[in-house]
TISE-618627 format. One record per residue (C-alpha): residue number from 1; residue in one letter; chain; x, y, z. Coordinates in nm, 4 decimals, padded with zeros to 6 digits, m for minus. Each point is the difference from the previous one (the first is absolute). Layout:
residues N
ATOM seq type mol       px       py       pz
ATOM NUM    a   A        X        Y        Z
...
end
This chain:
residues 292
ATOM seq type mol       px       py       pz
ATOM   1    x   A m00.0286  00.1867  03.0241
ATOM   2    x   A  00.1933 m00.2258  00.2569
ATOM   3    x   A m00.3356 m00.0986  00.1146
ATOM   4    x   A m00.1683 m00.0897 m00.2800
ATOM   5    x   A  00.3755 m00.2174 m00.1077
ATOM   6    x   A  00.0642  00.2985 m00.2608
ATOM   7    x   A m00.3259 m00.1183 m00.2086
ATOM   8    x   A m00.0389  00.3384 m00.1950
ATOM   9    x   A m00.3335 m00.1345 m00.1590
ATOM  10    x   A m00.1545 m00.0616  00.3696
ATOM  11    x   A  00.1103  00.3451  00.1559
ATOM  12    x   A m00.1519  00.2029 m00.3040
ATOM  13    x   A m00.3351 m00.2128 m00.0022
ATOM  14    x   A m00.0140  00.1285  00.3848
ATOM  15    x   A  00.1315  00.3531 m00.0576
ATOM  16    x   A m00.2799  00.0225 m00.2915
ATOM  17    x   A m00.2624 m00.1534  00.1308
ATOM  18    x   A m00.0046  00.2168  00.2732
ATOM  19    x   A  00.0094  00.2922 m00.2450
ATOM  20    x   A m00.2787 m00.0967 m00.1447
ATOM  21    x   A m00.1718 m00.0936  00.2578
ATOM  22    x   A  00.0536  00.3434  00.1871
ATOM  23    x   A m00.1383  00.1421 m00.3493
ATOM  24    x   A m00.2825 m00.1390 m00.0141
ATOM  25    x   A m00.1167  00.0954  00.3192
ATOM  26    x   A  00.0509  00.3572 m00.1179
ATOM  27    x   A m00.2259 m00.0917 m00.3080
ATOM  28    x   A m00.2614 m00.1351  00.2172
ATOM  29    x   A m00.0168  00.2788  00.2982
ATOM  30    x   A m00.0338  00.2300 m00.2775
ATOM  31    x   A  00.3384  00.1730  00.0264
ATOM  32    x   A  00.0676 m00.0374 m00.3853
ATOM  33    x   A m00.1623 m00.1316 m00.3188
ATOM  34    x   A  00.1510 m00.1478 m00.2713
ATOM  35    x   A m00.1279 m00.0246 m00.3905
ATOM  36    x   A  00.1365 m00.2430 m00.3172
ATOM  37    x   A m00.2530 m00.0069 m00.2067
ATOM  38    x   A  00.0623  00.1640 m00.3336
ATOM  39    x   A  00.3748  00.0565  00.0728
ATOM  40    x   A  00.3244 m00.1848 m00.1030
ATOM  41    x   A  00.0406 m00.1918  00.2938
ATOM  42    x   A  00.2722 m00.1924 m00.2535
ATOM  43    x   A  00.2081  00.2614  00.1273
ATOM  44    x   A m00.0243 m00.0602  00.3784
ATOM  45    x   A  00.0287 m00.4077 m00.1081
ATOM  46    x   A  00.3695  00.1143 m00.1238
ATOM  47    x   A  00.0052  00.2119  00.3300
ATOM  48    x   A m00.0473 m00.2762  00.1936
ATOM  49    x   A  00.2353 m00.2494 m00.1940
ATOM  50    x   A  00.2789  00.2274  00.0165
ATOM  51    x   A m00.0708  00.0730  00.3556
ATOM  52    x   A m00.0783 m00.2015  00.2282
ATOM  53    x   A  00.0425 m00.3101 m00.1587
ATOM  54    x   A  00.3350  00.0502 m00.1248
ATOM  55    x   A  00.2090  00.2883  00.1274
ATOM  56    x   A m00.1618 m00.0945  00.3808
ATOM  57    x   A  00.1470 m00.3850 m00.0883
ATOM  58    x   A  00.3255  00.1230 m00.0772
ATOM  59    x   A  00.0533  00.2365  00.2762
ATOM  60    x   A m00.0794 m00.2838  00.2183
ATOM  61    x   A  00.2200 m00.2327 m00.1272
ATOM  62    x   A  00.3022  00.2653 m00.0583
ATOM  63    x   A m00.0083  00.0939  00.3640
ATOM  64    x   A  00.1253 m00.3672  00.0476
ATOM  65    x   A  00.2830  00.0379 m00.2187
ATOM  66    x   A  00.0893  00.3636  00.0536
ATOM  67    x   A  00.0275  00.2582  00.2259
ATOM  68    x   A m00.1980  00.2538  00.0775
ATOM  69    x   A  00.2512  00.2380 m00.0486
ATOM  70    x   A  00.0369 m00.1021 m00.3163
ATOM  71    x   A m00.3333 m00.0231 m00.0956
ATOM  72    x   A m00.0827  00.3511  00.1263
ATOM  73    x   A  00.2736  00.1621 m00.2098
ATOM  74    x   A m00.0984 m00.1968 m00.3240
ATOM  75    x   A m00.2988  00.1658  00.0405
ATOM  76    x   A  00.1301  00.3011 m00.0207
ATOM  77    x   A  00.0017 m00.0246 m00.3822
ATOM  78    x   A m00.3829 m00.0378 m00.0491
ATOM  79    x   A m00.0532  00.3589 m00.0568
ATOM  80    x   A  00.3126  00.0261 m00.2867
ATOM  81    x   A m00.2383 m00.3136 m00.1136
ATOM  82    x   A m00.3601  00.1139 m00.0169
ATOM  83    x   A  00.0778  00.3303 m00.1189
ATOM  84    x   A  00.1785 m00.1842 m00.3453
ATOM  85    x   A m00.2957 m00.2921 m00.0119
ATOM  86    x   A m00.2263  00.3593  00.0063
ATOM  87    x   A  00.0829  00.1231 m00.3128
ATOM  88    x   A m00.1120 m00.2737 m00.2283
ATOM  89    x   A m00.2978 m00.1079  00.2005
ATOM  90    x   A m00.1346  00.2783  00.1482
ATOM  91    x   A  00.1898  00.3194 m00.2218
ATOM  92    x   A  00.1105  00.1048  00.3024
ATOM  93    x   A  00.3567  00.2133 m00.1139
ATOM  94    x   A  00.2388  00.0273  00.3066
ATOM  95    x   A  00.2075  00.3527 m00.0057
ATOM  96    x   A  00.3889  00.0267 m00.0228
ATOM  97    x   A  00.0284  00.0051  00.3581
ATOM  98    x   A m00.1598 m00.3158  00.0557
ATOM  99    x   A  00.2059 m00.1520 m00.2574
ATOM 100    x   A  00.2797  00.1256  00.2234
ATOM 101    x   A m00.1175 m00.0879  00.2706
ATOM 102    x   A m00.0664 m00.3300 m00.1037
ATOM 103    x   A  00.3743 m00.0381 m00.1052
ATOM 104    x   A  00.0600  00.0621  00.3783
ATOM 105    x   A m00.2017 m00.2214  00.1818
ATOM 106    x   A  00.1570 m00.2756 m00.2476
ATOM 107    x   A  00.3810  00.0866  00.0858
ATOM 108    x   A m00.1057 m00.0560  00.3289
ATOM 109    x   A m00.1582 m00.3333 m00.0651
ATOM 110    x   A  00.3189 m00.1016 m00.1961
ATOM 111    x   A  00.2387  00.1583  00.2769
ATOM 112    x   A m00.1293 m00.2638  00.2565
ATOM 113    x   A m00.0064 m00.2998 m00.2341
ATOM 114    x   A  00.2601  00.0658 m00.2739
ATOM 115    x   A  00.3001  00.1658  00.2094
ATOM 116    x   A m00.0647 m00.2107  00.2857
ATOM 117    x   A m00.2380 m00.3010 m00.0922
ATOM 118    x   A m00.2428 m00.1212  00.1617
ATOM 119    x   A m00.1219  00.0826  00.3898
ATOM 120    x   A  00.0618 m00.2652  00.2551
ATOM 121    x   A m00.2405 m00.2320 m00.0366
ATOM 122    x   A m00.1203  00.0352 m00.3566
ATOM 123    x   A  00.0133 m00.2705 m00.2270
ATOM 124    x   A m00.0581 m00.0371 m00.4048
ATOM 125    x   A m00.3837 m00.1650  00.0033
ATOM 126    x   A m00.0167  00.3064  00.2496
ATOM 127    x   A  00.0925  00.2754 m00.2104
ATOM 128    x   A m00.2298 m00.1668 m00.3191
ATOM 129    x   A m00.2759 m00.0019  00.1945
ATOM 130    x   A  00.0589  00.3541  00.1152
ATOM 131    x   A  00.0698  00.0859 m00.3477
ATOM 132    x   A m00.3364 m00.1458 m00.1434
ATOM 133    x   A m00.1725  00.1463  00.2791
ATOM 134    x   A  00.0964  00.3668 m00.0750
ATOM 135    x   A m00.1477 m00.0438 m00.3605
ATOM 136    x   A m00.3393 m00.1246  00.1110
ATOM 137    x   A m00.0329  00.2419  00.2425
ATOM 138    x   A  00.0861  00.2642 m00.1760
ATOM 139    x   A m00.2336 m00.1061 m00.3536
ATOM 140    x   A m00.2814 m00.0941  00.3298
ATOM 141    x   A  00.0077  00.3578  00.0420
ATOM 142    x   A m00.0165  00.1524 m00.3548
ATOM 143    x   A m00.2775 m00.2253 m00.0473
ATOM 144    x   A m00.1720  00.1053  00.3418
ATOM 145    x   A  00.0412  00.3811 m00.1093
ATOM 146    x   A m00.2011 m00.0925 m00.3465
ATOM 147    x   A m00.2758 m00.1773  00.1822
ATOM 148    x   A m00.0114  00.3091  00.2305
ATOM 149    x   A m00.2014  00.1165 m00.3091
ATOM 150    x   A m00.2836 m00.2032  00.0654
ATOM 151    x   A  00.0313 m00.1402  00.3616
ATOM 152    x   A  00.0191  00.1448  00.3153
ATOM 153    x   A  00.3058 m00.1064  00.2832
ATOM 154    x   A m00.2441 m00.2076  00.2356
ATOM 155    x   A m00.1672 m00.1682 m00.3327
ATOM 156    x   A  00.3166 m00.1001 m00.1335
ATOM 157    x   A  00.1919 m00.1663  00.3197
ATOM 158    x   A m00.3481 m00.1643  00.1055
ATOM 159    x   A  00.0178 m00.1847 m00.3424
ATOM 160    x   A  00.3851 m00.0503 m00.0079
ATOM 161    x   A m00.0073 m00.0868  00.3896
ATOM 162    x   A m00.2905 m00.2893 m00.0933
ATOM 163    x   A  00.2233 m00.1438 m00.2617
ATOM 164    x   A  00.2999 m00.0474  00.2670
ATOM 165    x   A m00.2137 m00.1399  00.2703
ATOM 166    x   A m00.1818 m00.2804 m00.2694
ATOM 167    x   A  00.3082 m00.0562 m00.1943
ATOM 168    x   A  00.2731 m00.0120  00.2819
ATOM 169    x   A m00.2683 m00.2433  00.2154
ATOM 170    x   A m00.0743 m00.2499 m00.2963
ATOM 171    x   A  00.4209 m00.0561 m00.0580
ATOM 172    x   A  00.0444 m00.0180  00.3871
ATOM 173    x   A m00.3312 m00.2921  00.0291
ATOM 174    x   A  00.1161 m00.1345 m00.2340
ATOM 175    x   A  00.3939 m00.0525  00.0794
ATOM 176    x   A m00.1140 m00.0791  00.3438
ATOM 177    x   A m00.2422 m00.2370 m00.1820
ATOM 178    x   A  00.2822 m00.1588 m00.1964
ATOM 179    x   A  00.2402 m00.0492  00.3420
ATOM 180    x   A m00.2910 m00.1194  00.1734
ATOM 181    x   A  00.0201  00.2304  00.2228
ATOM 182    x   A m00.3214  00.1765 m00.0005
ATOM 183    x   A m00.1030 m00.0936  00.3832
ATOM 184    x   A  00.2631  00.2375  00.1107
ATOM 185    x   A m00.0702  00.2948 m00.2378
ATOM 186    x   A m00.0681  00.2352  00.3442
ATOM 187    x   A  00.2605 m00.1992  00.1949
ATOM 188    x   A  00.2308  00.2407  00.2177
ATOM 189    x   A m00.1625  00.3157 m00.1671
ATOM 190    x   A m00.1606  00.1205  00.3073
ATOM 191    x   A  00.3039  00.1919  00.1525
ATOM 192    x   A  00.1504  00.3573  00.0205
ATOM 193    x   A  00.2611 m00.1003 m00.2501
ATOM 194    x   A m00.2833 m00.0531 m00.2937
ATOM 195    x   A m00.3016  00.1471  00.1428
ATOM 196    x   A  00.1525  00.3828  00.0337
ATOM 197    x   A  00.1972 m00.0098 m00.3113
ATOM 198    x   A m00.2784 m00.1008 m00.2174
ATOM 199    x   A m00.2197  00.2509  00.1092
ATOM 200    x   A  00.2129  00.2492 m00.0321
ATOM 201    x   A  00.0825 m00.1297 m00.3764
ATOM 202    x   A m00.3818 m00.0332 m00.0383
ATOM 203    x   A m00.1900  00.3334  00.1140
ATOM 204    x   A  00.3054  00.2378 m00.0111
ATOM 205    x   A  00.2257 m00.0922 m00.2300
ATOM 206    x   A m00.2632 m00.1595 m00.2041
ATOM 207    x   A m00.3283  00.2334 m00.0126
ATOM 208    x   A  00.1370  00.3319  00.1007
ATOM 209    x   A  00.3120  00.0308 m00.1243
ATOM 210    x   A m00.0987 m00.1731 m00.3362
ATOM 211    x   A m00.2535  00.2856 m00.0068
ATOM 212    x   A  00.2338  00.2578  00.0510
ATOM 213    x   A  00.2130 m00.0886 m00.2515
ATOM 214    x   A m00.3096 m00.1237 m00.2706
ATOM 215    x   A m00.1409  00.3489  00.0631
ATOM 216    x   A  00.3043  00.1805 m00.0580
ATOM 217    x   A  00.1018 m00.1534 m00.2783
ATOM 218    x   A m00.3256  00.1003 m00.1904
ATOM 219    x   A  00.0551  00.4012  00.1164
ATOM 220    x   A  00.3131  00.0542  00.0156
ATOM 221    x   A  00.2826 m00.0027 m00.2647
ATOM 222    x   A  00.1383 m00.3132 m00.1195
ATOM 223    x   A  00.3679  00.1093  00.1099
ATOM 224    x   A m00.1314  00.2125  00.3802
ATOM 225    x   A m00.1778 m00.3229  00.0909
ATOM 226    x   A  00.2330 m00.3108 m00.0951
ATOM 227    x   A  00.3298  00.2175  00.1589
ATOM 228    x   A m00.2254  00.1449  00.3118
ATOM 229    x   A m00.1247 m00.3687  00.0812
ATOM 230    x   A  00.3500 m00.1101 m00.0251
ATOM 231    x   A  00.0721  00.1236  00.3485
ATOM 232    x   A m00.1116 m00.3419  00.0994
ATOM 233    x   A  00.3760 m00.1210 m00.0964
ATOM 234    x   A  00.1640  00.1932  00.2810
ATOM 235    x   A m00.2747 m00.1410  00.2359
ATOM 236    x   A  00.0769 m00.3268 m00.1337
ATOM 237    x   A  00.4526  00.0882  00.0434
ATOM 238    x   A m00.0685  00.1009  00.3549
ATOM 239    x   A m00.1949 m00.2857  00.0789
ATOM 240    x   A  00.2093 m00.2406 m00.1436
ATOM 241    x   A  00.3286  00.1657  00.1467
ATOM 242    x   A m00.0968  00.1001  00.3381
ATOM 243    x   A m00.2617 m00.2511  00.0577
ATOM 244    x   A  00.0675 m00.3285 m00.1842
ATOM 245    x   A  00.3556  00.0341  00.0497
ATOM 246    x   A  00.1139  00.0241 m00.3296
ATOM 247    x   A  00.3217  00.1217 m00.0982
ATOM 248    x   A  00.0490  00.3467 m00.1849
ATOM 249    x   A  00.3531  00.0766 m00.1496
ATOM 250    x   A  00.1509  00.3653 m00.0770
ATOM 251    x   A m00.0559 m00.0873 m00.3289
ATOM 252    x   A m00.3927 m00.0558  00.0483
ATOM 253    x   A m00.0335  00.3006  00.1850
ATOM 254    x   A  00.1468  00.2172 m00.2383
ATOM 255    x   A m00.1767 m00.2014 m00.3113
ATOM 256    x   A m00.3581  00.0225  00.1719
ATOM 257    x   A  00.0657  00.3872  00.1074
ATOM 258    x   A  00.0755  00.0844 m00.3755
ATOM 259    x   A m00.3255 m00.2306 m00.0852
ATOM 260    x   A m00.2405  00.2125  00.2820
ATOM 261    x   A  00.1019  00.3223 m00.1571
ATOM 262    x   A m00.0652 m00.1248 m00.3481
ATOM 263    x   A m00.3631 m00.0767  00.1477
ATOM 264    x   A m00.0459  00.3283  00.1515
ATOM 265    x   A  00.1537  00.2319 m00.3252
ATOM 266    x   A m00.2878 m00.2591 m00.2074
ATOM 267    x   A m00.2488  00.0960  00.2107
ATOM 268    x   A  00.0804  00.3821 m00.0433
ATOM 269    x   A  00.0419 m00.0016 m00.3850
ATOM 270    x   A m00.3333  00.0142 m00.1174
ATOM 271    x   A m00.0679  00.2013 m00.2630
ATOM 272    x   A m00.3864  00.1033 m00.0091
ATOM 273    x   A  00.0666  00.1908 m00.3602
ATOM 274    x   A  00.1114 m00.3580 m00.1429
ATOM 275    x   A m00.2131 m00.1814 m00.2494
ATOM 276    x   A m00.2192 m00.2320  00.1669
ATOM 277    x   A m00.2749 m00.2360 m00.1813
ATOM 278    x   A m00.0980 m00.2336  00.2712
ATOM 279    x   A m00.0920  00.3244  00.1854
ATOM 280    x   A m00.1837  00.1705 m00.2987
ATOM 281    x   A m00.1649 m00.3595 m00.0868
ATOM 282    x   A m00.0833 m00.0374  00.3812
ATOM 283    x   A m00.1680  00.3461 m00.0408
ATOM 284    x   A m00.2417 m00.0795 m00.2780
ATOM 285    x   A m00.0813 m00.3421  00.1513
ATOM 286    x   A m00.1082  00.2248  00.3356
ATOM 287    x   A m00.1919  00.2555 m00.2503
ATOM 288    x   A m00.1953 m00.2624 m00.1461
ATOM 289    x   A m00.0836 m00.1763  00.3169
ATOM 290    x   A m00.1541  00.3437  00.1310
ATOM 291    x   A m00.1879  00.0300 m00.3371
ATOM 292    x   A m00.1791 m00.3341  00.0334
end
């Protein structure tokens, strides 16, 4: 980000670009197919709006006016989240121990921020765009478990992963346009610094962990994948702690312990007996595929 002067726009149009790019190479060696025709692809449109375009745009910019600390164990709460957005989109009903467990990984949330306020380094316009975030991520993935219907992983992050790399490129042309500064669009990118981390962002955090987590989403229960993919937040606290220097009171440690075990009683609180429609209306849609 210090490369590219914290331009959030420019960094994603690389990062997605690449993904795509990477892709369609797959598509045209023959590694995958994909097919839209005759399916709601209005559904992978909403996909895509929710995620890149805006939940990648405010990550970006809330890393500039947060911590990653603090963004890490905000995140923690996207599985309490999805699970409650589940029930009226997807009639997904979460059991009483996720409800309790839920309760859990929000005391921990509110120990950090309430008791103590905020970790060093956050900032208000830090913790609304954190805030915001965690909503569109979390409906991104409700949404990405109904298109799961119709759409396979690779089929819907191609699509979503084209709509980052055009959209993210036009707004960065065109502010670069704007500032006349379009004859140093590529200036000082050629380095370690940008060159390494965008990769990185592009083929594996991009294509195969996107995959991952599109894939599980449409298999595995709403509550087991949203908590189990969560584990990203104490990669993300490490990182920011032992790595970026960031500092980690008693308080946060004890607040983000209490969160982690919320995550990990979520995970194993899934109750296979418990109504589910998505599941049943996932079924029939499969039956009637196999029937055609």
């Amino acid at each position: 980000m210090r490369v590219v002067e914290y331009d959030g726009a420019k960094f994603l149009a690389f990062r997605f670009t690449i993904c795509f790019l990477v892709m369609t190479l797959l598509l045209a060696l023959g590694f995958q197919k994909v097919k839209f025709k005759g399916k709601p692809v209005y559904l992978l449109v909403l996909c895509g709006i929710l995620n890149p375009l805006a939940s990648q745009m405010l990550e970006t910019t809330a890393t500039t006016y947060a911590p990653s600390s603090q963004i890490g164990v905000f995140y923690s709460l996207i599985p309490a989240l999805v699970v409650l957005l589940s029930v009226p989109i997807n009639r997904e009903l979460p059991t009483r121990r996720q409800i309790f467990f839920m309760v859990v990984i929000i005391s921990g949330i509110l120990s950090i921020n309430l008791v103590a306020g905020q970790m060093k380094g956050g900032t208000k316009l830090g913790l609304i765009l954190i805030l915001v975030e965690m909503f569109t991520v979390s409906l991104h993935r409700i949404v990405v478990r109904r298109s799961s219907v119709y759409f396979t992983a690779f089929e819907t992050i191609y699509l979503t992963a084209g709509m980052g790399a055009l959209c993210f490129s036009i707004v960065t042309v065109a502010s670069h346009a704007a500032r006349g500064r379009l004859h140093l669009f590529f200036d000082g990118l050629w380095t370690p610094n940008f060159v390494i981390p965008i990769l990185y962002m592009g083929i594996m955090s991009s294509v195969i962990a996107f995959l991952c987590l599109t894939y599980a989403a449409g298999r595995l229960p709403i509550a087991v994948s949203s908590s189990t993919s969560m584990i990203n937040s104490v990669i993300t606290v490490l990182v920011g702690v032992f790595i970026l220097g960031e500092v980690f009171r008693p308080i946060d440690v004890i607040g983000t312990t209490v969160t982690f075990l919320g995550i990990i009683g979520m995970s194993l609180s899934y109750n296979a007996s418990v109504s589910n429609r998505f599941g049943a209306e996932k079924q029939k849609t499969a039956l009637l595929k196999q029937s055609e």
